[in-house]
N, C-alpha and C positions, 0 to 999 in steps of 0.2 A: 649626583647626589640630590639635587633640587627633584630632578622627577621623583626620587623613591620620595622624598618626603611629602611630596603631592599627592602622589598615589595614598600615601597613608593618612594624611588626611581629607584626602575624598572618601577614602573607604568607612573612616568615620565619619562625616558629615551626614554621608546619604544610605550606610546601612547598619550604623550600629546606634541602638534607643539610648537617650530621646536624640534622635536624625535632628540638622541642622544644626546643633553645635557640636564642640568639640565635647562635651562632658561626655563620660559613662560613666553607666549602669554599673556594669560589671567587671571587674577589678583584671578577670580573666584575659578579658580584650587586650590590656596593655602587655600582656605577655605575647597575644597575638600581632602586636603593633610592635612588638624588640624585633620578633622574629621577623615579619614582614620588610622591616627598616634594614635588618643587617643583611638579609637576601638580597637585597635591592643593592647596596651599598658594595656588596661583593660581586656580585654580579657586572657593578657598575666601573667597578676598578678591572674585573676582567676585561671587560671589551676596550674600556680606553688602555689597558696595554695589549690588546690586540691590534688596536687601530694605531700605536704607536711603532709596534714590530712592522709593519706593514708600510709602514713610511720610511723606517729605517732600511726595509727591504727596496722599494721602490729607490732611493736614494743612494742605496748602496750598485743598485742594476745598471741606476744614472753614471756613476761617477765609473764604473766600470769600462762602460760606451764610450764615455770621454776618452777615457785612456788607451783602449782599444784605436778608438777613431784618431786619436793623436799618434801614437805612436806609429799608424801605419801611414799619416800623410806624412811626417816626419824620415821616412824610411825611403819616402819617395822625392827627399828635399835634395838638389845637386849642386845647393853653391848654400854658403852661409845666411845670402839676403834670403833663401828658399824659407831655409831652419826659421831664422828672424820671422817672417810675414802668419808662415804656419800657427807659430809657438803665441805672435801676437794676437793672431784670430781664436784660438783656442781658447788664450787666457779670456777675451773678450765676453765669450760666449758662453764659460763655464763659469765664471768667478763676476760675472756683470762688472768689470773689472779693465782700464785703460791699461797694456803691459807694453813696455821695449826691451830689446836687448841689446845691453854694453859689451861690443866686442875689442879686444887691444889689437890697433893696427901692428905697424909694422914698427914702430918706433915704439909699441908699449904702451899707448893713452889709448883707453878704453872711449871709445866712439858706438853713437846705433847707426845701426844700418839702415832705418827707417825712418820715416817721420810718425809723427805720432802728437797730432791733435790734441789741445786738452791734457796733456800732463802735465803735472806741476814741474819746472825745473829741477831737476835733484841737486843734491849737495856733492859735488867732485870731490873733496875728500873723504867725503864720507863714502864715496861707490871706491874710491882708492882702500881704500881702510878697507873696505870688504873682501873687496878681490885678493888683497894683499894679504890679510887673514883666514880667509874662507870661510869667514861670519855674516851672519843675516846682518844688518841695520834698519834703522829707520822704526814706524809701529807696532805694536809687538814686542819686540826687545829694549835691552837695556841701554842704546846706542844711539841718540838722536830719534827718542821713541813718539815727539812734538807733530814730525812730518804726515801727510797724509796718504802716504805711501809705503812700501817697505822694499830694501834692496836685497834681492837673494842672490846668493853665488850656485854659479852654474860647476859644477865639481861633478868630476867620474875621480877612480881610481887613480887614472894617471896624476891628473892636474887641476887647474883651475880654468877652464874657458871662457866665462865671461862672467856679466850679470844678469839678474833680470831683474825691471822696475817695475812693480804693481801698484796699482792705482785706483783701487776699489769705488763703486759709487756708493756702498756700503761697509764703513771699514770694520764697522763691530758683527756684522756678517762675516769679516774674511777670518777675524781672531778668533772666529769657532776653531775647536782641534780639530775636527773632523776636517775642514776648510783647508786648514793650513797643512793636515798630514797630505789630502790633497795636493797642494801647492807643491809641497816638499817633494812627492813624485813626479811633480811636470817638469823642475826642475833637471831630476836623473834625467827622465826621458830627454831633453834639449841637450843636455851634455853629454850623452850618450852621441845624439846625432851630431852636434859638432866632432866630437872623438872620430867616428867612423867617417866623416868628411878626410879627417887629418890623415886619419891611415891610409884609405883610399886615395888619394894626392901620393902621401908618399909612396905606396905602391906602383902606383904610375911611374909616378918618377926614378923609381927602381927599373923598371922596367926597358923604359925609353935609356935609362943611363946602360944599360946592358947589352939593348939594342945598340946603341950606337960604338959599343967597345967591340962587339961581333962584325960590326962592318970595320972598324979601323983597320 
């Protein structure tokens, strides 16, 4: 908008009488100066939603690659620390973002399997309370919204597999929708890989229990 109205007043300054101010002559001009201004001005909101499609394109290609590129290192993960290291370097990488994930051992207390520098300590009941509901917590929602982090439940069809804790260095960054419809998908993806870990194990263990009744 500043250049078209530059332009329109340079065009008057240096070619319409009397040149160097702004006055005219002729009354005519300023229908030539509507028309010049609103050319300008349409023209000008064209290309800045050209130049916005075009980022949205570029960002939409990005987040695509992510998903791609996670879901196939994920596919390649064979123990749950695998899933865990994967899902943490992704979140890392895509979301500028510190992530762990809360798995329930054997007794039911959700533990990570990794270390994880720089995160804030979560709130234990509050990652209980999620798991146990299959509710987001933490910023963002409605549920200990104070924290600088936010807790997601790792959820397929079957069940509930864990959590994941995000850690953003940008948290008003991460509460874009687009961000978080994101997040929402790394999520599946990671429970998805935990699920086919579980079937695969039992598979096995189907397996070897079958083998072993064929030799008794």
């Amino acid at each position: 908008m500043l250049a078209t109205v530059i332009n329109v007043v340079s065009f008057d300054l240096f070619f319409i009488a009397p040149r160097g101010t702004l006055a005219v002559s002729d009354v005519q001009y300023l229908l030539t100066f509507g028309v010049m201004l609103t050319v300008g001005l349409v023209i000008g909101n064209l290309t800045a939603g050209v130049r916005y499609q075009a980022r949205v394109a570029r960002y939409r290609e990005q987040r695509t690659r992510h998903l791609y590129e996670m879901s196939k290192a994920l596919a390649v993960g064979r123990s749950r620390e695998d899933i865990a290291l994967t899902s943490e370097r992704f979140i890392a990488s895509t979301f500028q973002a510190r992530g762990q994930l809360l798995l329930p051992d054997e007794s039911g207390a959700l533990r990570p399997l990794t270390q994880q520098p720089g995160l804030t300590s979560w709130d234990d009941a509050i990652a209980r309370w999620s798991f146990d509901k299959g509710q987001p917590a933490g910023a963002g929602t409605d549920t200990l919204p104070g924290v600088p982090y936010q807790i997601l439940p790792l959820k397929s069809a079957a069940r509930s597999w864990g959590l994941l804790v995000v850690e953003p260095d940008n948290l008003r960054q991460l509460m874009i929708p687009e961000q978080q419809r994101l997040l929402e998908t790394f999520t599946l993806l990671v429970a998805s890989a935990l699920e086919r870990l579980t079937l695969t194990a039992s598979e096995e263990q189907a397996r070897l229990n079958s083998e072993r009744e064929s030799l008794a």
